[in-house]
C-alpha positions in Angstrom: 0.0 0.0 0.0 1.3 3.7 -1.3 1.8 6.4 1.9 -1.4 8.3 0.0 -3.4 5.2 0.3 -1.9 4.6 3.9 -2.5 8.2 4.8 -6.2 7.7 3.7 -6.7 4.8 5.4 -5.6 6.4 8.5 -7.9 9.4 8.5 -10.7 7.2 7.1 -10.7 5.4 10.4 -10.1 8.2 13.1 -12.6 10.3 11.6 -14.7 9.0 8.5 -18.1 10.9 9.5 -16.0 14.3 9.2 -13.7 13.5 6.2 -16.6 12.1 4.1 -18.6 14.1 5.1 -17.1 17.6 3.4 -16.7 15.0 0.2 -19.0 15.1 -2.8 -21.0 11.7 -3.7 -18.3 12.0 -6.8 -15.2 11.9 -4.1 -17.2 9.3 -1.7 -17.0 7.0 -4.9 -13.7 7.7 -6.2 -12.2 7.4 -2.7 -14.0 4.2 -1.9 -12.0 2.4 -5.2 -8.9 3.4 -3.7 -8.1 0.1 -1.6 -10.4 -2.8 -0.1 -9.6 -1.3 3.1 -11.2 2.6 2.4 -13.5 0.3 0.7 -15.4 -1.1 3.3 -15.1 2.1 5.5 -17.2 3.8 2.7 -19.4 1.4 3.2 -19.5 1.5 6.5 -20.2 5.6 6.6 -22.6 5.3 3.5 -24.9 3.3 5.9 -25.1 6.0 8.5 -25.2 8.9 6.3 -28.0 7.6 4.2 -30.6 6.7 7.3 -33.5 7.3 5.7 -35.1 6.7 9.6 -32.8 9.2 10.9 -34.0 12.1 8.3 -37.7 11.2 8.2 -37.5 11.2 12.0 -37.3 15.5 12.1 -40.4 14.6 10.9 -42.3 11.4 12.1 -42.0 10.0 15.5 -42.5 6.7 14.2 -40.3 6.7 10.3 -41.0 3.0 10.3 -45.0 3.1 9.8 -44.9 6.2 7.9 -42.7 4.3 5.4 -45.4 0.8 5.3 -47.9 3.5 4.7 -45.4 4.6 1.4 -45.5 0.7 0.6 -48.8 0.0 1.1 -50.1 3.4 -0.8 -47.5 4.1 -3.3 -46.9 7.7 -1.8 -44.0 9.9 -3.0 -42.0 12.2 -0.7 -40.5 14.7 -3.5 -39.5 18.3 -3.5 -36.4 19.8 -1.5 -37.0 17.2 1.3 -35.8 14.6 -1.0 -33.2 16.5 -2.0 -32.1 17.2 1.3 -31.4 13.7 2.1 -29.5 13.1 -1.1 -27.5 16.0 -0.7 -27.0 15.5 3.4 -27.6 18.8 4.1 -31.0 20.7 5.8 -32.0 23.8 4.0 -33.4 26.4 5.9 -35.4 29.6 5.1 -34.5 33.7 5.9 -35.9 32.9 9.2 -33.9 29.8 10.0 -36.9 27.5 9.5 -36.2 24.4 7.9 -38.3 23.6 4.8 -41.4 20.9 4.9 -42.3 17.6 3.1 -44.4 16.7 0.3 -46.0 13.6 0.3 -47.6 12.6 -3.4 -50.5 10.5 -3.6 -52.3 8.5 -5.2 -56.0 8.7 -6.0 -57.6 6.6 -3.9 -55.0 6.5 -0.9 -55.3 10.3 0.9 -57.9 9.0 3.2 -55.3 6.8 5.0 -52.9 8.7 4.5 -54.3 11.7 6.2 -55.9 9.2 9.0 -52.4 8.2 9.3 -50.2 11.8 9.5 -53.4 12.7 12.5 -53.8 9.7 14.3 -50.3 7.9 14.3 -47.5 10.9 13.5 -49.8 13.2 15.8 -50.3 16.2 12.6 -53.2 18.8 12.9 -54.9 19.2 9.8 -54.9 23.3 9.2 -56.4 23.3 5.2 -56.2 22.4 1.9 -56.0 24.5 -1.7 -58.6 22.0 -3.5 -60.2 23.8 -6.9 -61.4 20.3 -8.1 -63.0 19.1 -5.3 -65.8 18.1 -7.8 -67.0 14.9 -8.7 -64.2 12.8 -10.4 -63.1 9.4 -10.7 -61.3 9.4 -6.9 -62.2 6.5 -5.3 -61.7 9.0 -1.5 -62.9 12.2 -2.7 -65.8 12.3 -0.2 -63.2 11.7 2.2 -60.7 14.7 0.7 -64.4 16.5 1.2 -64.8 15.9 5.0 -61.6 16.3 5.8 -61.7 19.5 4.5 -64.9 21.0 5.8 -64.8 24.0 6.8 -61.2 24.9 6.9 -59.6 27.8 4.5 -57.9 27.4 1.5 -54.4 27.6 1.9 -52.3 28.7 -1.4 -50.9 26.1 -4.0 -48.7 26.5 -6.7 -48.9 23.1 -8.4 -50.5 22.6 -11.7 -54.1 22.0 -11.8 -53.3 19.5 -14.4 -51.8 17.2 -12.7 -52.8 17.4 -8.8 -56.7 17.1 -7.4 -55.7 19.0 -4.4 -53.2 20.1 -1.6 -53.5 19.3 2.1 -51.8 20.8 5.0 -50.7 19.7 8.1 -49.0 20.6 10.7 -47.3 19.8 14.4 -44.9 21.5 17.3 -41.6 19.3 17.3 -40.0 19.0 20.4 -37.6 21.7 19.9 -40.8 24.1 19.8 -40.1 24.0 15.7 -43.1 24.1 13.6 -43.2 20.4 11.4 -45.5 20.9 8.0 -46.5 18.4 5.7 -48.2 19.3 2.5 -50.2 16.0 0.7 -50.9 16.4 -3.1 -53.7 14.4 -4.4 -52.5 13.7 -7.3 -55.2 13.6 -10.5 -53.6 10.5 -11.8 -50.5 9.1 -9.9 -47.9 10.4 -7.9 -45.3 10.2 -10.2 -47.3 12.1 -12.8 -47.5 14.7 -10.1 -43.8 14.7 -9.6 -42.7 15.0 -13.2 -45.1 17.7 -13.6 -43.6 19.8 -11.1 -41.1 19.0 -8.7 -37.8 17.1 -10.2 -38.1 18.8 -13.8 -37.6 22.1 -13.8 -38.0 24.3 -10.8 -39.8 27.9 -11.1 -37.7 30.1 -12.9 -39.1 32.9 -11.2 -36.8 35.3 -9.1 -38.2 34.2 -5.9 -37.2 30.2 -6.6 -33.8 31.2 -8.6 -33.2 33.0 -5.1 -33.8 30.4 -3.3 -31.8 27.7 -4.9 -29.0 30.0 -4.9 -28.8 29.9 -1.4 -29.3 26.5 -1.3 -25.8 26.7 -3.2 -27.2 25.8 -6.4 -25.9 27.9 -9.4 -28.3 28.9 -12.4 -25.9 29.0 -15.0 -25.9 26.3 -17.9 -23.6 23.8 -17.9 -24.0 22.6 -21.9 -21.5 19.5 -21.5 -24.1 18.2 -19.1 -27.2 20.0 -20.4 -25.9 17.7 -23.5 -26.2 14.7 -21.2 -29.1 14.8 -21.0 -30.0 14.1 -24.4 -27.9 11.2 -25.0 -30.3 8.8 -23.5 -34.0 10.1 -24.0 -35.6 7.1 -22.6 -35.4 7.5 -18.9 -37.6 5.2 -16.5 -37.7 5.1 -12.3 -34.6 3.3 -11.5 -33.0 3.1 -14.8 -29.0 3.0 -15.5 -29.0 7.1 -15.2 -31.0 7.4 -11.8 -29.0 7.9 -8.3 -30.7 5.2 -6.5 -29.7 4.3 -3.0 -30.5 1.3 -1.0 -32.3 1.7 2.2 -33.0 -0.2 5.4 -36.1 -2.3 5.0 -36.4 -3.4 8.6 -39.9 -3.1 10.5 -41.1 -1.7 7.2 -44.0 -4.1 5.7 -45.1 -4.2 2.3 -48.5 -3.9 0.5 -51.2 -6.4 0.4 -52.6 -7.6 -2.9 -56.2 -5.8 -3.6 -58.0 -9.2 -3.4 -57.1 -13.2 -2.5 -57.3 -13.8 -6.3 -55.1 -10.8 -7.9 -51.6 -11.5 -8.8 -49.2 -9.8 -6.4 -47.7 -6.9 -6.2 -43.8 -7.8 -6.2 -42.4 -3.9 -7.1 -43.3 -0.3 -6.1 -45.6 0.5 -8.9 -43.4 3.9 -9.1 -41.0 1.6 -10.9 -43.6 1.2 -13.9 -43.1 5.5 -14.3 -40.7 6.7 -16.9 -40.4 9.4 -19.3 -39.4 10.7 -23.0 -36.8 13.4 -22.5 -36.5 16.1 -25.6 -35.2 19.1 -26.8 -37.1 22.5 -26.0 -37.6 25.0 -28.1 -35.1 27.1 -26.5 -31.5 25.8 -27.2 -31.0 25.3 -23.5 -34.6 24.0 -22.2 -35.8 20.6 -22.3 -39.4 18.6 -22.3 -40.9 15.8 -20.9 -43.5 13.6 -22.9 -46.0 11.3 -21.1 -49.0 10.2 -20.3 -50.9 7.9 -17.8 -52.4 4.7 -19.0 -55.7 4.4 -17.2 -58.0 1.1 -17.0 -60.8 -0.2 -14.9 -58.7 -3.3 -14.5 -55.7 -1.8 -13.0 -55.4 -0.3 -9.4 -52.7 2.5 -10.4 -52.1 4.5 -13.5 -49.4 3.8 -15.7 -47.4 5.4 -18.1 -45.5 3.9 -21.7 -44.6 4.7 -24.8 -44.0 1.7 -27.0 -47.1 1.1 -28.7 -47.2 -2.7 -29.0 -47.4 -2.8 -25.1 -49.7 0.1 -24.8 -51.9 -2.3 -27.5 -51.4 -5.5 -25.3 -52.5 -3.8 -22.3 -55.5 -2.8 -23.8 -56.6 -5.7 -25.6 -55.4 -7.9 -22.5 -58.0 -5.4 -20.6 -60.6 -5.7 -22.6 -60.1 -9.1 -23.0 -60.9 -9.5 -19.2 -63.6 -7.2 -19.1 -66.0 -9.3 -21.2 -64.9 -12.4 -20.0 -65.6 -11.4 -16.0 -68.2 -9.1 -16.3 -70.9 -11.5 -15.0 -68.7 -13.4 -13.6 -68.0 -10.4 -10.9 -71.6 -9.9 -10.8 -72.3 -13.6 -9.4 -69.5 -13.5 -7.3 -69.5 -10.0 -6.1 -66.6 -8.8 -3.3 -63.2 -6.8 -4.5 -62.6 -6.9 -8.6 -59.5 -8.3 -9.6 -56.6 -5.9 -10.4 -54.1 -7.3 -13.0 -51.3 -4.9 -12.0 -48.7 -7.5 -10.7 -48.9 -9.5 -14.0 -48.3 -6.2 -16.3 -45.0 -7.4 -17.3 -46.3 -10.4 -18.5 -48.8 -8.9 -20.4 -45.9 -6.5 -22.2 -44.1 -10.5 -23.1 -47.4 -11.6 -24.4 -47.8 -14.9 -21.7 -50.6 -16.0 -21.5 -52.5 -15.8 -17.7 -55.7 -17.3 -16.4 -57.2 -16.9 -13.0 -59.0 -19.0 -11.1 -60.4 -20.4 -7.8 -58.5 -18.6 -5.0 -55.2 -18.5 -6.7 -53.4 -17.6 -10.0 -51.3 -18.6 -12.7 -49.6 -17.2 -15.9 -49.1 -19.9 -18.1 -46.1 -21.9 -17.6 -44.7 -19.6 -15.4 -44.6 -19.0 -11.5 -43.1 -16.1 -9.2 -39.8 -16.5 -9.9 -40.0 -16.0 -13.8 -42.4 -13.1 -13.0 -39.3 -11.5 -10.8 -37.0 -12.3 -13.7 -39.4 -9.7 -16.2 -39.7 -7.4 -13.7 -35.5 -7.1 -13.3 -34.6 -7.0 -16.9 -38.1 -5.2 -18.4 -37.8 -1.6 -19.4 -41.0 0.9 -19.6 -41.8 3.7 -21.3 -43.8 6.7 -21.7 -46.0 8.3 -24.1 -47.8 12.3 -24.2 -51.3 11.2 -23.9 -53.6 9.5 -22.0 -54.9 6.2 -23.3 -58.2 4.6 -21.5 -60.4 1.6 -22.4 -62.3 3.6 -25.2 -59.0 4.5 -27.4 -59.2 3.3 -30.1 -56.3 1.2 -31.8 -55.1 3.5 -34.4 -55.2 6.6 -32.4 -52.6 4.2 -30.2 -50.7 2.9 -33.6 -50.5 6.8 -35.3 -49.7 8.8 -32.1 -47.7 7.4 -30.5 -45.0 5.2 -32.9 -42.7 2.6 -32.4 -39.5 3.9 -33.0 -37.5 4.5 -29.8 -35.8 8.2 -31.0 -39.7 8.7 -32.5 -40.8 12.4 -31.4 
């Protein structure tokens, strides 16, 4: 071993949180290749620095149950909370305040997830910005309704496109520190939500650039990486290009399938959320293309571009529907939900259900994992439903992978 490498290895061990610490993730990697040794203390640090229980504690007494309720729901936490915890820092505002969380939704799911912020996390419930709160297809919206009874509208700045409302909660810490959390409803799915706001572009308004600023972001354009992001246009949740870091699943329980004779779950369906990224129309802005993919036979909303799979999908789904139609009606009790065989709808297998169990053909769990590791999805810009029709599917969207 070199004196450098020694001389690393040294400081590594007497003081690793304070060393690595200062580093950027691009140091933390570079030094980590030096030697087995720096290696595993690398390792080691990552494991602390990255406690996703110690950062959503500042917020949640109990981290472990607010993150089942992310697995059982699908919710997103997004916004410069999430990039706190990447960047291992705590921004704070003029007044020393630190910043809140935003927790994305999806339809159906804000009625235990308020339940949950009020009656296990101890939040007060102080508004909500809701515009929509009309009849739509929300399976909780009476429940969005209630909850918001009588309480003022608080201000929102998220698109109206993509989010059905924004609630607002709050709680004294124990350091006397006011804790809010904001939950967006989304309209269609969390990650819709996201991409339409939060995690594109930020507000290029003098307020945000101000605020980034001192968050010790700069605004000028970097065109070598600005040009990065056009080499690979087809970008999905947890692709090659993402930062993804493992956590620590103990004490934190999965999801439930929706009924005794759906095939399970066996991913986040966040995973299943990708997008088309293209040049703006200024030389130095970029777009986003897609859509969600909505059907009665699926739980969550989905998004794709590849129109073969978009077509399976909806043949597969309306396939089903006349096949179970009176079946359901006989039967009665929770519909099936075909989410957890998607990917093997994309391959073309062939599945049957029956009885209290399921089956895909030839296959069994493991070969289902094995698609879900090596499958890629994509996204398209609109929104295809039971009633569109094939050729709208065939003409807009197109097969080629560059196609725009």
């Amino acid at each position: 071993m070199s004196f450098p490498s020694r001389y690393m290895v040294y400081v590594l061990r007497n003081a690793p949180d304070e060393f690595l610490g200062a580093c950027s993730p691009i140091d933390v990697v570079s030094i980590s290749k030096t030697c087995h040794i720096a290696h595993l203390i690398v390792k080691a640090w990552f494991v602390r620095a990255y406690n996703i229980n110690t950062h959503l504690r500042n917020f949640y007494c109990e981290p472990q149950k607010f993150r089942s309720l992310q697995a059982r729901t699908g919710a997103l936490i997004s916004g410069s909370n999430a990039l706190q915890f990447f960047d291992r820092t705590v921004y704070t505002n003029i007044r020393g305040e630190g910043t809140d969380m935003d927790v994305f939704a999806n339809p159906g799911h804000s009625h235990e997830i308020c339940h949950h912020l009020i009656d296990v996390q101890g939040y007060t419930f102080r508004g909500g910005d809701g515009p929509r709160l009309g009849p739509t297809s929300h399976a909780d919206d009476q429940d969005t309704r209630f909850i918001m009874a009588g309480r003022e509208p608080i201000p929102s700045q998220y698109s109206k496109k993509s989010v059905h409302a924004v609630l607002l909660f709050e709680k004294t810490a124990g350091d006397g520190a006011i804790r809010k959390v904001q939950v967006i409803i989304a309209m269609h799915s969390a990650c819709h939500a996201v991409l339409n706001f939060h995690s594109s572009f930020p507000d290029t308004s003098l307020a945000a650039m101000a605020k980034y600023k001192a968050r010790g972001f700069s605004p000028d354009i970097d065109y070598d990486m600005f040009s990065r992001l056009l080499e690979d246009r087809n970008r999905s949740v947890g692709d090659n290009k993402c930062w993804v870091i493992k956590l620590d699943m103990v004490d934190v329980h999965g999801r439930r399938t929706t009924s005794t004779e759906s095939p399970p779950l066996l991913w986040d369906p966040v995973y299943m959320n990708s997008w088309l990224v293209l040049p703006g129309l200024a030389p130095t802005t970029l777009l986003l293309r897609y859509c969600v993919m909505r059907f009665p036979e699926l739980q969550y909303q989905y998004t794709m571009v590849d129109a073969p799979r978009v077509i399976a999908v909806h043949r597969f789904c309306a396939h089903v529907r006349n096949r179970t139609a009176i079946e359901n009606d006989e039967m009665g009790g929770d519909p099936l939900r075909w989410d957890g065989a998607l990917p093997l709808i994309f391959t073309g297998s062939p599945i049957v259900a029956y009885g209290e169990s399921w089956t895909h053909g030839q296959h069994n769990n493991s070969a289902l994992y094995e698609v879900v590791r090596d499958f890629r999805w994509y996204t398209i810009p609109i929104v295809v439903s039971a009633t569109t029709p094939l050729n709208i599917i065939r003409n807009y969207i197109g097969n080629a992978e560059g196609d725009t």
